[in-house]
C-alpha positions as CSV (number, residue, x, y, z in Angstrom):
1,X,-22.3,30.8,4.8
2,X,-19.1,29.4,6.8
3,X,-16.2,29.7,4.5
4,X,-14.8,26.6,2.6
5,X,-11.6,24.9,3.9
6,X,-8.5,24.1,1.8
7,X,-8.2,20.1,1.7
8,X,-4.8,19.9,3.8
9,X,-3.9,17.0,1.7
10,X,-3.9,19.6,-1.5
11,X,-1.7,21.8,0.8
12,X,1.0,19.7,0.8
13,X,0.8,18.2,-3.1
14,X,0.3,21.4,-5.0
15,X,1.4,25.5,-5.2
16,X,-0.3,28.1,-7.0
17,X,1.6,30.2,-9.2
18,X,1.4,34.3,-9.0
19,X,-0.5,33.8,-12.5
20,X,-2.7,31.8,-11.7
21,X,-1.2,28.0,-12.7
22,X,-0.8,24.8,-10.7
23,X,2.6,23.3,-10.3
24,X,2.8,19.6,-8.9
25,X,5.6,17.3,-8.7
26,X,6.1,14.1,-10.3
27,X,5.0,11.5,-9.1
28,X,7.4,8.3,-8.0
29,X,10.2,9.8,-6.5
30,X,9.0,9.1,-3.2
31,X,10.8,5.8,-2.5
32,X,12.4,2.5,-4.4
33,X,14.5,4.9,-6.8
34,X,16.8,1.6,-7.1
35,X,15.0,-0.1,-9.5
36,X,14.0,2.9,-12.0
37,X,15.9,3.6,-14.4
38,X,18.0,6.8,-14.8
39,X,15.9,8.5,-17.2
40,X,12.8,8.4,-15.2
41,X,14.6,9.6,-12.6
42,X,15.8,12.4,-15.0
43,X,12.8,12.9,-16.1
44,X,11.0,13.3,-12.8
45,X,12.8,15.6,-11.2
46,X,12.0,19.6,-10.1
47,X,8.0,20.5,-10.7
48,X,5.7,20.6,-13.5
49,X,2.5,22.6,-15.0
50,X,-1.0,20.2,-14.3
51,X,-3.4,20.3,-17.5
52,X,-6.2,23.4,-17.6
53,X,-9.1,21.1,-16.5
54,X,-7.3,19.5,-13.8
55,X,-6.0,22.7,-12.6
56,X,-9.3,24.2,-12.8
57,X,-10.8,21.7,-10.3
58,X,-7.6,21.5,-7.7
59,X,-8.4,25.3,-7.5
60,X,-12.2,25.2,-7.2
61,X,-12.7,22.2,-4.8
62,X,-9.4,21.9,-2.9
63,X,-7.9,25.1,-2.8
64,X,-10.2,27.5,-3.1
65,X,-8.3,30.5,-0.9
66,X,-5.1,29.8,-2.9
């Protein structure tokens, strides 16, 4: 059985911690910061912890070597 690849797209939107949890950034901080306001902008910043489920299947089916 060929081994499964890691979805490159995955690569590049989340990191696995050294125990084991899924950090992500926020999202909309990409572009058009003009017209949000300042506490969304606050409130966006640095990374964040995904949910149990979610982080269960962003292991599993997209990075499963990480």
């Amino acid at each position: 059985m060929p081994k499964m690849k890691t979805k490159s797209s995955a690569k590049k939107r989340f990191k696995i911690t050294g125990t084991g949890k899924v950090l992500y950034a926020h999202a909309g901080k990409r572009h058009g910061m003009i017209k949000r306001t300042n506490k969304q902008l606050r409130n966006n910043r640095g990374t964040a912890v995904l949910f149990e489920g979610d982080a269960a299947n962003v292991k599993k089916y997209f990075l499963p070597n990480g």
